[in-house]
C-alpha positions in Angstrom: 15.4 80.4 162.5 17.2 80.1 165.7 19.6 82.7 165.6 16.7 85.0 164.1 14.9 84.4 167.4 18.0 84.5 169.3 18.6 88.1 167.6 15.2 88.9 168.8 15.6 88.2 172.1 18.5 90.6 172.3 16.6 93.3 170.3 14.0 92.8 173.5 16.4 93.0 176.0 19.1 95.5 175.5 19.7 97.5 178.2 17.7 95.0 180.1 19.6 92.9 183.2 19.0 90.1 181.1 19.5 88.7 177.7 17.5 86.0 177.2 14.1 84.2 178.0 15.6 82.2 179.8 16.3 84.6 182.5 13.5 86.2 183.2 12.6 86.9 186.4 8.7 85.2 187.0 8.0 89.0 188.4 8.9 90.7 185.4 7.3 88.4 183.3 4.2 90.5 182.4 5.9 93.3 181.2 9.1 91.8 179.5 7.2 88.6 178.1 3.4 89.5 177.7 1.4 86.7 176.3 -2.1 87.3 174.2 -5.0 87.1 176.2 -6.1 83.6 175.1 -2.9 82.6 175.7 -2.6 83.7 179.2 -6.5 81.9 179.6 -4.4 79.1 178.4 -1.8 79.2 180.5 -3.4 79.2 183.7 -6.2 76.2 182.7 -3.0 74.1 181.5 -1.2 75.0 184.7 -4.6 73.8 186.7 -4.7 70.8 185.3 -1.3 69.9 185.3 -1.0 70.8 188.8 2.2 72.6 188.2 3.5 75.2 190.9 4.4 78.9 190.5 7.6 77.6 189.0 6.5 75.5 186.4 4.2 78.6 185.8 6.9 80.6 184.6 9.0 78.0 183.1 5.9 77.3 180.7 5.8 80.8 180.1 8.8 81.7 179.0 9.3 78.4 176.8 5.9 79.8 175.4 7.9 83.2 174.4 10.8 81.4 173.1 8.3 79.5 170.5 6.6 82.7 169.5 10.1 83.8 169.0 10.9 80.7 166.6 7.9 81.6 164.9 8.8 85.1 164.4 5.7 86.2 166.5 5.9 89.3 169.1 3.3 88.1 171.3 2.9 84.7 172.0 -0.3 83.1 171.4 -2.4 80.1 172.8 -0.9 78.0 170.3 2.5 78.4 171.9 1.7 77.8 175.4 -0.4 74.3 174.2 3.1 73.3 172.2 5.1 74.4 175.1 2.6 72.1 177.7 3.4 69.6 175.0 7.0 69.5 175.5 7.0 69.7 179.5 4.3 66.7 179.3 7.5 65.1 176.8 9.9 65.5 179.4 8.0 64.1 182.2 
């Protein structure tokens, strides 16, 4: 499963500056990492109520895109970005 979405990831990326999700710029995010539109709704309540900054924005974002990845999934859902919220609220 992980090498699958590791596989994926370079599928996405080739001939991009960068190779993973990881490494996304925040700025490039939109177009290299777009997230389905309840996801993105999502995103930014989670984001409001965790009081996370700009960074933590992105960093939930692209662990959101890594999960859809695990899953096999080209566009991350909401389901994603409430696991991935799950994880940073783990870690805190």
């Amino acid at each position: 499963r992980v090498l699958d979405a590791l596989e994926r990831q370079r599928r996405r990326f080739r001939g991009s500056a960068w190779e993973r999700n990881a490494s996304i710029p925040a700025a490039a995010l939109e177009t290299a990492a777009p997230l389905a539109a309840e996801a993105r709704h999502e995103l930014c309540a989670a984001v409001t109520h965790l009081g996370a900054s700009g960074r933590g924005f992105a960093i939930l974002w692209r662990v959101a895109r890594t999960l859809a990845d695990l899953d096999g999934i080209e566009v991350a859902g909401p389901e994603h970005v409430a696991l991935a919220c799950e994880l940073r609220a783990e870690v805190i």
